[in-house]
LUMDREN-584716 format. One record per residue (C-alpha): residue in three letters; y, z, x. Coordinates in pm, whole numbers, padded with zeros to 5 digits, always signed. Each point is the difference from the previous one (the first is absolute). Layout:
N
ALAYZX;...
! end
This chain:
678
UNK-01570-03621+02025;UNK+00319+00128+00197;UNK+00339+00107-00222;UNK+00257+00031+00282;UNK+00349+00076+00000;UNK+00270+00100+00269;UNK-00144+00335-00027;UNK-00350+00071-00061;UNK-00360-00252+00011;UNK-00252+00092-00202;UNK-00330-00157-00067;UNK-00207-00035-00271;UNK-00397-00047+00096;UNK-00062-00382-00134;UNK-00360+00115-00186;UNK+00105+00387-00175;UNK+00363-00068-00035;UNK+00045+00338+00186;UNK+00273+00109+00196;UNK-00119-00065+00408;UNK+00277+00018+00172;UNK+00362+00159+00019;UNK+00219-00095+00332;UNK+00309+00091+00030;UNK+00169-00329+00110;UNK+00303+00244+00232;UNK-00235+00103+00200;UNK-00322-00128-00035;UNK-00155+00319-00093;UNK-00308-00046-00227;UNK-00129+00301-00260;UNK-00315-00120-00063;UNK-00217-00016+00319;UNK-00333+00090-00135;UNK-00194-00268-00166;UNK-00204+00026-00341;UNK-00264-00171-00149;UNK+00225+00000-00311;UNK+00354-00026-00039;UNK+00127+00141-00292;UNK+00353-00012-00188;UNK-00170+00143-00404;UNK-00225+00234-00116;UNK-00079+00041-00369;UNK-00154+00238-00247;UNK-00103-00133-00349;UNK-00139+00239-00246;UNK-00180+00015-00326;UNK+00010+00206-00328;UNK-00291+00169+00132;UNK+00220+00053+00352;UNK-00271-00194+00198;UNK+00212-00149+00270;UNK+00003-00293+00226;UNK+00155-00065+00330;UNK+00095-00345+00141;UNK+00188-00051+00301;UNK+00155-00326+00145;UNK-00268-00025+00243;UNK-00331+00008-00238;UNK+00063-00258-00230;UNK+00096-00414+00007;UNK+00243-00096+00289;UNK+00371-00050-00116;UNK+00210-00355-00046;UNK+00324+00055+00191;UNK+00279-00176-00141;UNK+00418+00016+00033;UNK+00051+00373-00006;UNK-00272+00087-00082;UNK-00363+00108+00017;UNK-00265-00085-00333;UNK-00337+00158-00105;UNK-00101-00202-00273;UNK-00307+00074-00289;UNK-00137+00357+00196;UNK-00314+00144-00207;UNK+00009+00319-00200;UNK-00227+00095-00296;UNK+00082-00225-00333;UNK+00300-00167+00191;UNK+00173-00092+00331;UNK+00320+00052+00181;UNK+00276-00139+00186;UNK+00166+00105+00301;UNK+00368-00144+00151;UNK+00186+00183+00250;UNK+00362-00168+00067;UNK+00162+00028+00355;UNK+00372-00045+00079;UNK+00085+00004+00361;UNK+00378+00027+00035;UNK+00196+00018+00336;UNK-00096+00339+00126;UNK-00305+00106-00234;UNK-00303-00077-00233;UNK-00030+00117-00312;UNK-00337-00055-00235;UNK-00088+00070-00383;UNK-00350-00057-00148;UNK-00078-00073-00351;UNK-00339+00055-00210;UNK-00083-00222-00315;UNK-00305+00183-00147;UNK-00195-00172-00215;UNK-00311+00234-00038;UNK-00041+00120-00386;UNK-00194+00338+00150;UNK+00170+00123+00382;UNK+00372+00067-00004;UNK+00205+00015+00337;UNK-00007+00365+00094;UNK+00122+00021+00328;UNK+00131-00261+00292;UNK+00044+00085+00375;UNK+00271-00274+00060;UNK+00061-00106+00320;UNK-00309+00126+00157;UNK+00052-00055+00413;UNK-00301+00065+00201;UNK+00005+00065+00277;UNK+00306+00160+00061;UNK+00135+00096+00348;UNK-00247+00191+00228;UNK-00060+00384-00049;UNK+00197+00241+00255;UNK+00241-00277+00095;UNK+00279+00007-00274;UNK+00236+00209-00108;UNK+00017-00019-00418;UNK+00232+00191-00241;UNK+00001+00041-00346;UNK+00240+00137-00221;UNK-00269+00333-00135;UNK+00179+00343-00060;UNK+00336+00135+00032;UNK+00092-00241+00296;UNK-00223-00271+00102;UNK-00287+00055+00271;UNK-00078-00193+00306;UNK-00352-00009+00115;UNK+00019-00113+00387;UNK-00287-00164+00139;UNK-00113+00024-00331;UNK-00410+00002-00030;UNK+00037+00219-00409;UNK-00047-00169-00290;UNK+00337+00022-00158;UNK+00059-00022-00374;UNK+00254+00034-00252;UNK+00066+00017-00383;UNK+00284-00154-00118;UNK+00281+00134-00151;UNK-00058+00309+00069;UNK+00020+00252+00261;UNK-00272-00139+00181;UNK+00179-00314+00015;UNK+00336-00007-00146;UNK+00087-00330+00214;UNK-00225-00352-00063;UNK-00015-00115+00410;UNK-00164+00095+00288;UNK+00051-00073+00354;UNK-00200-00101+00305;UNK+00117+00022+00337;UNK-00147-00109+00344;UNK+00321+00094+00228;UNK+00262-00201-00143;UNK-00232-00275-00174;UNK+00048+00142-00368;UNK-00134-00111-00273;UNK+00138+00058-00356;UNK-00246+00019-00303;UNK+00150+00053-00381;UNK+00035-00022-00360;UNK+00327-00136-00092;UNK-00082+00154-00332;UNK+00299+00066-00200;UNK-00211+00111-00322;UNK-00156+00292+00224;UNK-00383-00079-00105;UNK-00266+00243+00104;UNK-00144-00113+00336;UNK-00204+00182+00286;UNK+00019-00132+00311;UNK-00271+00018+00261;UNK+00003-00054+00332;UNK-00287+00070+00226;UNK+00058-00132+00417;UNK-00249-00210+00092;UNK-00137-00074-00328;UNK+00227-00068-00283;UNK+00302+00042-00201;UNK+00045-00083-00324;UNK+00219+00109-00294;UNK-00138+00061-00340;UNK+00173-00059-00332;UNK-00118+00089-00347;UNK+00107-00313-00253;UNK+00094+00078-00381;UNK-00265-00060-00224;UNK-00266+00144+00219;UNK-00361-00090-00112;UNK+00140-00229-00280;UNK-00290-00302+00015;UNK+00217-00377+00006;UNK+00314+00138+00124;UNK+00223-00149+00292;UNK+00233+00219+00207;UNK+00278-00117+00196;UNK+00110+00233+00305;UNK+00355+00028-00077;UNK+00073+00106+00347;UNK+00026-00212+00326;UNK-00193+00160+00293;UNK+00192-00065+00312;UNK-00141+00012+00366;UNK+00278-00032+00271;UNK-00006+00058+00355;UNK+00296+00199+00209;UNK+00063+00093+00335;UNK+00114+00396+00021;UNK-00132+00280-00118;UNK-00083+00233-00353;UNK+00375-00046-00064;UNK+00033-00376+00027;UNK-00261-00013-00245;UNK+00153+00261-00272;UNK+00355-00214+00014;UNK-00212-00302-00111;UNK-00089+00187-00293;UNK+00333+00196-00069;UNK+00146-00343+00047;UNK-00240-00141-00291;UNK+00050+00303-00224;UNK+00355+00031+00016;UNK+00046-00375-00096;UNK-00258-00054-00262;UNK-00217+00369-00157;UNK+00157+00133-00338;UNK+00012+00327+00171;UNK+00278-00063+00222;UNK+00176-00209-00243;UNK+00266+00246-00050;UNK+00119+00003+00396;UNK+00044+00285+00206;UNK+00088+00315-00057;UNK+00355-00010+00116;UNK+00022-00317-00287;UNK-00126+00164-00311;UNK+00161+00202-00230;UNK-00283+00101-00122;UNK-00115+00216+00286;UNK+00089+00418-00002;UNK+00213+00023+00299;UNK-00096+00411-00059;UNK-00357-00169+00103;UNK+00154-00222+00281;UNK+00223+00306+00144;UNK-00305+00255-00023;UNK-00131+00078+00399;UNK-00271+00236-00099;UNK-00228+00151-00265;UNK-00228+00342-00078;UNK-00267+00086-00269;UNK+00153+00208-00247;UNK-00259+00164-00243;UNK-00005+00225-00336;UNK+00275+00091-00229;UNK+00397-00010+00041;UNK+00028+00270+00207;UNK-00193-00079+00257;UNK-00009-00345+00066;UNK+00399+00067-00016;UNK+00005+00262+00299;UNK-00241-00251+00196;UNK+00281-00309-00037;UNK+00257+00225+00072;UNK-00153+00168+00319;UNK-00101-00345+00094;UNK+00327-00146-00023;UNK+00201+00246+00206;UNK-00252-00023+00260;UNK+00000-00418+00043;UNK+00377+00004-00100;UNK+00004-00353-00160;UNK-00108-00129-00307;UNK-00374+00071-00105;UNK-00228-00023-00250;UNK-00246+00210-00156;UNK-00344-00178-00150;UNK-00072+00281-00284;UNK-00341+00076-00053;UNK-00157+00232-00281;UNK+00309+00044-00222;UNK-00219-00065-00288;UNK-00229+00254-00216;UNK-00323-00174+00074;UNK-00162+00018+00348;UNK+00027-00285+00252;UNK-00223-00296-00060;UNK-00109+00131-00306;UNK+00081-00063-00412;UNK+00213-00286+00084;UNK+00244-00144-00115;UNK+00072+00286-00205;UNK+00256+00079+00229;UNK+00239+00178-00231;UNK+00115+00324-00053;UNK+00113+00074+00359;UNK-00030+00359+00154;UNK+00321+00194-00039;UNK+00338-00080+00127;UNK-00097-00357+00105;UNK+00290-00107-00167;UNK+00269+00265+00200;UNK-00161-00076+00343;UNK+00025-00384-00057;UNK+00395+00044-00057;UNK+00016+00267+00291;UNK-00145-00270+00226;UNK+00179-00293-00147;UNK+00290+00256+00059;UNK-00067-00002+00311;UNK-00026-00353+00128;UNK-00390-00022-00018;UNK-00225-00243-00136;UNK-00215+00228-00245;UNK-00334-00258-00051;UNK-00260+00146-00262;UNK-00353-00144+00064;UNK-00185-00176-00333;UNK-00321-00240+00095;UNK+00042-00315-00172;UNK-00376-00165+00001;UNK-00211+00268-00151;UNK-00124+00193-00295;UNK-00149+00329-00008;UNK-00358-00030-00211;UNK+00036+00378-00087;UNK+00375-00056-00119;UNK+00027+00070-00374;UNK+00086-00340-00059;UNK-00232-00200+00190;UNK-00137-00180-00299;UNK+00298-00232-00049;UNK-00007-00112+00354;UNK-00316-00105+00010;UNK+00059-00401-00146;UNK+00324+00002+00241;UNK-00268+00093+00290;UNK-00113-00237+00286;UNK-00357-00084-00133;UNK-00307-00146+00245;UNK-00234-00271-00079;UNK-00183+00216-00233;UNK+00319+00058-00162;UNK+00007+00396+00105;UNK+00292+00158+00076;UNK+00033+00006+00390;UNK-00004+00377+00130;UNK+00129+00147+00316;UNK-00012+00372+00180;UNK+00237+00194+00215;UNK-00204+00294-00001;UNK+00208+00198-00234;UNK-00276+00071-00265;UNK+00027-00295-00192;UNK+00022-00383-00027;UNK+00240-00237-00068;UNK+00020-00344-00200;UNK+00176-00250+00199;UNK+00275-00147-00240;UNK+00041-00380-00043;UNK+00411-00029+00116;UNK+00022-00325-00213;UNK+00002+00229-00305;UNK+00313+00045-00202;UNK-00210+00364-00091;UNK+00027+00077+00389;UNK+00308-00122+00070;UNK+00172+00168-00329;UNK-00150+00372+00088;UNK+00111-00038+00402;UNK+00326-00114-00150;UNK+00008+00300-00249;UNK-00053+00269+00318;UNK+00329-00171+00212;UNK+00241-00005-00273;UNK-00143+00378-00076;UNK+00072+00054+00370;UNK+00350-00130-00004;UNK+00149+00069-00318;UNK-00182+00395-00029;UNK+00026+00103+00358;UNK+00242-00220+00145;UNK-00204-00128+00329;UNK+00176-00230+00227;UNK-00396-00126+00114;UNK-00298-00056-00140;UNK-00419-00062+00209;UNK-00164-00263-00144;UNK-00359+00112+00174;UNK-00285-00266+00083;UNK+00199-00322-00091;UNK+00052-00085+00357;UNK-00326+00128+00159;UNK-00290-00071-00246;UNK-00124-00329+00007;UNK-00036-00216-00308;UNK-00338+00054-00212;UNK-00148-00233-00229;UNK+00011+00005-00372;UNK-00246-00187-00197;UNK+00156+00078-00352;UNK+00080-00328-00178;UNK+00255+00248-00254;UNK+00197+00037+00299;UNK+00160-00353-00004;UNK-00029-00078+00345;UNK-00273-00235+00203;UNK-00279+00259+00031;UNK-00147+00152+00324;UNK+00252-00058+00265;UNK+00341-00199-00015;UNK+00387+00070+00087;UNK+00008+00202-00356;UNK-00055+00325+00210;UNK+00331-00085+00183;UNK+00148-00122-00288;UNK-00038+00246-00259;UNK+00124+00281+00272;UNK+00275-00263+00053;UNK+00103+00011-00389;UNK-00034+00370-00015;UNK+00218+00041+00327;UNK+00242-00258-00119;UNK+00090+00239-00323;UNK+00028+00336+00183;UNK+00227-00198+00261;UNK+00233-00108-00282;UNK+00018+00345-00175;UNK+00028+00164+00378;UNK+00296-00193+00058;UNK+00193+00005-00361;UNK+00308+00211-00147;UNK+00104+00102+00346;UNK-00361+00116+00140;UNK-00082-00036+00294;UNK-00366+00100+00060;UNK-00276-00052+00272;UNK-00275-00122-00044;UNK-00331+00065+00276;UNK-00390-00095+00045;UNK-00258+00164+00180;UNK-00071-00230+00298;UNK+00159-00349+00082;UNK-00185-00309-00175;UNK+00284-00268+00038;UNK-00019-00200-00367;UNK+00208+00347-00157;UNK+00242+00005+00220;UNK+00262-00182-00264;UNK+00010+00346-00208;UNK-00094+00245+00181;UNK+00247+00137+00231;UNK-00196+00161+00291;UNK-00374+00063+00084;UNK-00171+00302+00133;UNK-00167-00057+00337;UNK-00216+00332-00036;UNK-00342-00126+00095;UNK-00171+00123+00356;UNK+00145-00147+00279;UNK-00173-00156+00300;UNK+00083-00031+00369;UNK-00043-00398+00007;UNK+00257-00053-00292;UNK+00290-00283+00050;UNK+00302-00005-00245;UNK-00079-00340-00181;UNK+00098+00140-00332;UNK+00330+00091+00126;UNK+00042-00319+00214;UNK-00056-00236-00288;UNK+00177+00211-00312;UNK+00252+00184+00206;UNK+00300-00055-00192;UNK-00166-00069-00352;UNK-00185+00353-00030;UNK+00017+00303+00104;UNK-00311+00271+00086;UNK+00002+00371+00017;UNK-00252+00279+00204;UNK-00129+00115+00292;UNK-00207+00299-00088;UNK-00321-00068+00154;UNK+00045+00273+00341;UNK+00081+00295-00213;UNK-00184+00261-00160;UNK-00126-00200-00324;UNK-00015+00213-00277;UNK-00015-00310-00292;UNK-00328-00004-00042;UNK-00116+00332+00090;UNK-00021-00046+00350;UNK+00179+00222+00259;UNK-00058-00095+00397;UNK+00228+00237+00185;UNK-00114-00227+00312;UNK+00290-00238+00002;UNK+00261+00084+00228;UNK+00385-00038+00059;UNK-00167-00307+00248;UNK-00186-00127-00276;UNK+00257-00034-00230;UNK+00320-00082+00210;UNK-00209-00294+00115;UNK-00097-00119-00360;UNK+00369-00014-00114;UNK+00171-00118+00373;UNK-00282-00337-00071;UNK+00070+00010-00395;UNK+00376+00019+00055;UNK+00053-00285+00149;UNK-00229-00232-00196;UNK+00235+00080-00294;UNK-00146+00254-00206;UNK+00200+00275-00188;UNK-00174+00306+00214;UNK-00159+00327-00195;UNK-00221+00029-00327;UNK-00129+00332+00102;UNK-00035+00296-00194;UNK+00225+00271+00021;UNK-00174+00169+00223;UNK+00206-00191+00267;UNK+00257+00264-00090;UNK-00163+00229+00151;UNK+00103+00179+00309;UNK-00295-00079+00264;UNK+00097-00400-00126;UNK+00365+00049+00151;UNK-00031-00244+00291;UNK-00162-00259-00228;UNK+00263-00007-00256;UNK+00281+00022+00241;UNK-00160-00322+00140;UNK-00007-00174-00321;UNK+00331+00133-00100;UNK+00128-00176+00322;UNK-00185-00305-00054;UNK+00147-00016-00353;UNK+00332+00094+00037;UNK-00013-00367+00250;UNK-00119-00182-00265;UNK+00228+00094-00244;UNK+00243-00141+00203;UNK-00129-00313+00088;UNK-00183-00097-00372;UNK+00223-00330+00083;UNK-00306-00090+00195;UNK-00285+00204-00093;UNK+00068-00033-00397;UNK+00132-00325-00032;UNK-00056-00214+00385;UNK-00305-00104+00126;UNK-00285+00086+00256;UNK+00053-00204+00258;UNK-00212+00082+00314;UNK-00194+00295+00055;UNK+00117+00081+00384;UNK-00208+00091+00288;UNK+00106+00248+00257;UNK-00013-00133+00371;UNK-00013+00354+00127;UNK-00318+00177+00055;UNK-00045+00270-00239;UNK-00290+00220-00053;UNK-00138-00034-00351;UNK-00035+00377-00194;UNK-00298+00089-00190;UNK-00008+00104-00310;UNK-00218+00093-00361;UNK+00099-00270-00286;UNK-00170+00015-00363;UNK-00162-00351+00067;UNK-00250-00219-00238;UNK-00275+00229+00188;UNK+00179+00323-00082;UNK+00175+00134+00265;UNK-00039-00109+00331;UNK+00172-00021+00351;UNK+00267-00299+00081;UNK+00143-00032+00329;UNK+00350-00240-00037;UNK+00329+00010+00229;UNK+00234+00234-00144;UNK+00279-00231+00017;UNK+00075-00279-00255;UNK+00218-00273-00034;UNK+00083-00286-00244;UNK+00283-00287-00031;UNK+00125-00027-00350;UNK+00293-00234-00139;UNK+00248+00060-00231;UNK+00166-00224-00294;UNK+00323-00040+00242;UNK-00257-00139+00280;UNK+00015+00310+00253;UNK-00273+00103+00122;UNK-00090+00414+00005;UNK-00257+00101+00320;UNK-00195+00285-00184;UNK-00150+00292+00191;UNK-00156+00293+00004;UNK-00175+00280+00177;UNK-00264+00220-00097;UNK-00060+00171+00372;UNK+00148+00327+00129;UNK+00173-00167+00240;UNK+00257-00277+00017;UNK-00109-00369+00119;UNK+00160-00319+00104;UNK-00093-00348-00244;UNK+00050-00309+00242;UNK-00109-00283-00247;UNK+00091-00424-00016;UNK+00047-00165-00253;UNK-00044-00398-00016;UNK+00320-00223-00117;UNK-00240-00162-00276;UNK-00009+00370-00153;UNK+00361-00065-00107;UNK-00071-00301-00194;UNK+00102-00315+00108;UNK+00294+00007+00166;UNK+00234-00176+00240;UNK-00001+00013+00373;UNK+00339+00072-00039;UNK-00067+00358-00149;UNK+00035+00320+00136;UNK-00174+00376-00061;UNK+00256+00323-00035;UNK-00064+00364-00020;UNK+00268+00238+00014;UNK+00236-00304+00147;UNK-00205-00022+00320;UNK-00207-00350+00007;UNK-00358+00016+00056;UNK-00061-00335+00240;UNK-00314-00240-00074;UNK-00220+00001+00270;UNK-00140-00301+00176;UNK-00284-00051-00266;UNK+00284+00064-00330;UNK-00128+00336-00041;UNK+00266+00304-00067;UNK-00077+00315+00129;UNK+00118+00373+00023;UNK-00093+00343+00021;UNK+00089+00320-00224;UNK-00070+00354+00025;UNK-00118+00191-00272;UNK-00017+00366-00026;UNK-00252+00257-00046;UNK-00151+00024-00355;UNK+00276-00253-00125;UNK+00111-00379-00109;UNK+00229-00221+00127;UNK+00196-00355-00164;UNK+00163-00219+00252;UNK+00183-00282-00206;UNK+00014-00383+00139;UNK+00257-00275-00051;UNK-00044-00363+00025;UNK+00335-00147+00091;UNK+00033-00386+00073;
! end
């Protein structure tokens, strides 16, 4: 059976039902050219009491009936029942989009798990280029031959798409989930990929689930970016988490937050997390803000969330840095319970329980364990509440960490007291939701104005929590795809990984003024809000790295028009030949060598519709940028229309493209600003 539109063919194998075939109908590119004895589109768990599972795919039991829209499994076998499969297609002008649905009538097996759509084959190994949306930025495998997994939300996901490329043949593949379910996706070249989602109710024998989510498969011409803009286009018109509008709309966004160019560790009592903020702030010399570790008695990652009292003069250093025009951000984790905290006990019914109904346990190697708290409990949400308005209305902070909410992924909870569908579910995002909801209210009430952060980037939180800290290793093959879909909605802070790293006990002296300047020239211009270091960037032998970052800084302070509140346009590609540096990077496999071109650039557009050229340099030595950029970059616009900087035109050449050249000194940034003027 073919489902065809203007865009994209696919076929689905007349005896498994399985997906076959996927042509793009532009160009006639096809992304499955292996063949398989089985095509396959589901994959399904059942379980019992006794968690004796069973696994059924599309392709080992009773052909399907295809019908309008859809595709029907009728009366499959399971122990003491059987079960009915229907996956719906709707195939509008430009994509397809599918949703399956299990009626389970087995009185021992619940559903447990379902791998929905299943593709297999899927493009051929070393000949694609795929991307996924893992870490701090997004990561783009080229020629890709990895298995290459993610965990969404969280920081190994914090996006629900990934792309495939073969040039410009793209192919999109997402969850247009606006309830943020748990998911992993999977994609292996050559073999399969497949995305996994855990339904509500797992295990629960008779039990139908619904996936409340369409899956949608599109094909594009272009490249990585093409594809994000599909999804930002998506998610700003239809997830809760961007229901708000931009930052430069809301009045419920910190412009402290929006104005702030770069950030430090501070540590300890008053005193001296005080002297760091100040020292940091005359060095960068625009607003900053200081993420405040260790201001409370206990040790770090320990006794929580017994936060309170505070070390001395918390209180005085707050309102010197306030004082001062810095953000002054205390750290509290907002997921986890000490055990060995004196009042442990009372957590325990509010704690995320496993099938056995035992409190799930995790370790951060501090000397003890914690109990992972359910966030759909008014318990939970009460005490986090209790610790901000302690923060605000005692000390007076302007900010406030939320830590783990945007980077852990969801766990399941199998405690019927809970209220919510046990195992898995959009409770997890939900109940943070609730809790985030109240602290956003209070945060913004009687004349506050307080900011609100997450460790790492998962998009669903994005509604309350103000900006997200990007501190995780970085890699050589990232691409900005966080930035180039939320650009605009979100903001993200760091870029600490090519610095002596002190956080966890670790001090490499190895990384150099090289290492670094390149880390924050390629950060820069992606968008982040550079630093996150300790204050051992203070230091004298760190002079040349923080006069970089100040320079870097003191740019985007200037220009938060575009890199606060515009979006990511293009990432631009110098047409000079430049000589990449070498440098040591904390990566995933500790630290390691990267070799990237020191120079950087990246169109972004503002509200008004300019355009800002971003730059900047991380070598010794000044360098020319000669880059072109394609009319369709501007949107659509007339033939009519033409492109200004500094009132001298920049022609289209023969094939629409605009290009020109700037020069950007030695250890520095650069902004040229565009016009489009009809």
């Amino acid at each position: 059976m073919n489902v065809k539109n203007t865009n994209l063919d696919v076929i689905f194998n007349d005896t498994t039902g399985g997906i076959s075939g996927i042509r793009s109908v532009d160009d006639n590119h096809q992304f499955i050219r292996g063949k398989s004895n089985k095509s396959l589109l589901w994959r399904l768990i059942f379980r019992n009491s006794s968690m004796k599972e069973i696994v059924l795919d599309n392709a080992s039991v009773n052909s399907p009936v295809f019908e309008d829209n859809c595709i029907r499994w009728n009366s499959i076998s399971l122990p003491d029942g059987r079960f009915d499969v229907v996956v719906t297609y709707n195939s509008s002008d430009d994509d397809l989009s599918l949703k399956i649905s299990i009626d389970n009538h087995s009185k021992s097996y619940g559903l447990w798990d379902l791998a929905f759509p299943v593709i297999s084959p899927i493009v051929e190994a070393e000949k694609a280029d795929i991307a996924i949306s893992r870490g701090n930025w997004g990561q783009l495998y080229t020629n890709a031959n990895e298995t290459i997994a993610g965990e969404y939300p969280s920081y190994l996901m914090p996006m629900q798409f990934m792309l495939i490329n073969e040039g410009v043949s793209g192919l999109y593949l997402a969850a247009h989930d606006e309830r943020a379910l748990y998911k992993k996706f999977l994609c292996i070249p050559g073999q399969e990929f497949s995305v996994n989602t855990f339904p509500e109710n797992m295990g629960i024998p008779s039990s139908k689930w619904d996936m409340p989510f369409p899956f949608v498969i599109k094909a594009y011409s272009g490249d990585w970016m093409t594809g994000c803009k599909i999804y930002r286009n998506w998610a700003a018109k239809n997830a809760p988490w961007t229901s708000k509008g931009p930052i430069a709309d809301r009045v419920d966004f910190p412009e402290q937050m929006r104005k702030t160019a770069a950030w430090i560790i501070g540590r300890n009592g008053g005193d001296e997390a005080k002297d760091t903020a100040l020292k940091y702030s005359e060095s960068i010399g625009v607003p900053v803000g200081v993420h405040w570790y260790d201001w409370h008695q206990i040790p770090f990652d320990r006794y929580y969330p017994a936060y309170f009292p505070t070390k001395n003069g918390m209180a005085e250093g707050v309102k010197a840095m306030k004082d001062a025009g810095i953000i002054s951000m205390p750290y509290i984790n907002c997921r986890i319970w000490d055990t060995q905290e004196a009042n442990y006990n009372s957590a325990v019914p509010f704690t995320v329980k496993d099938e056995n109904g035992d409190t799930i346990l995790e370790d951060y190697g501090s000397g003890t364990k914690f109990g992972v708290m359910c966030p759909t409990q008014k318990f939970w949400q009460n005490k986090i509440m209790e610790l901000v308005k302690r923060l605000v209305e005692e000390l007076g902070v302007n900010a406030i960490y939320l830590d783990q909410i945007a980077s852990a992924a969801p766990r399941y909870c199998f405690d019927k007291s809970h209220g919510h569908p046990i195992g898995s579910g959009s409770w997890w995002v939900d109940g943070y939701q609730e809790m985030l909801t109240r602290i956003k209210e209070y945060c913004i009430s009687q004349g506050r104005m307080v900011g609100l952060t997450s460790e790492n980037n998962a998009e669903p939180y994005m509604g309350c929590i103000d900006s997200f800290l990007i501190w995780t290793p970085r890699e050589q093959n990232e691409i900005p795809m966080i930035t180039a879909v939320y650009s605009g909605y979100a903001l993200y802070f760091a870029s600490n990984r090519a610095f002596t790293y002190a956080f966890y006990g670790k001090n490499n002296q190895g990384y150099g003024d090289e290492s670094f300047c390149l880390l924050q020239a390629r950060d820069f211009v992606w968008g982040t809000q550079l630093g996150w270091e300790d204050k051992n960037i203070l230091e004298p032998e760190h002079k040349c790295k923080l006069e970089f970052q100040s320079k870097l800084a003191k740019i985007r302070a200037n220009i938060t028009d575009y890199l606060s509140d515009g979006e990511l346009i293009k990432v631009l590609k110098n047409q000079n030949s430049i000589q990449n540096i070498t440098g040591t990077w904390d990566t995933w496999n500790g630290d390691a060598p990267v070799s990237i071109n020191p120079v950087h650039g990246a169109l972004w557009q503002g509200c008004d519709g300019t355009f800002a050229a971003v730059f900047a340099n991380a070598d010794v030595k000044s360098h020319e940028f000669s880059f072109t950029i394609q009319k369709d970059a501007f949107g659509n616009i007339s033939n009519n229309i033409r492109l200004f900087s500094d009132d001298k035109e920049i022609k289209l050449d023969e094939n629409d493209n605009f290009t020109d050249t700037v020069e950007i000194d030695a250890r520095d940034g650069k902004v040229k600003i565009y016009k489009l003027i009809e």
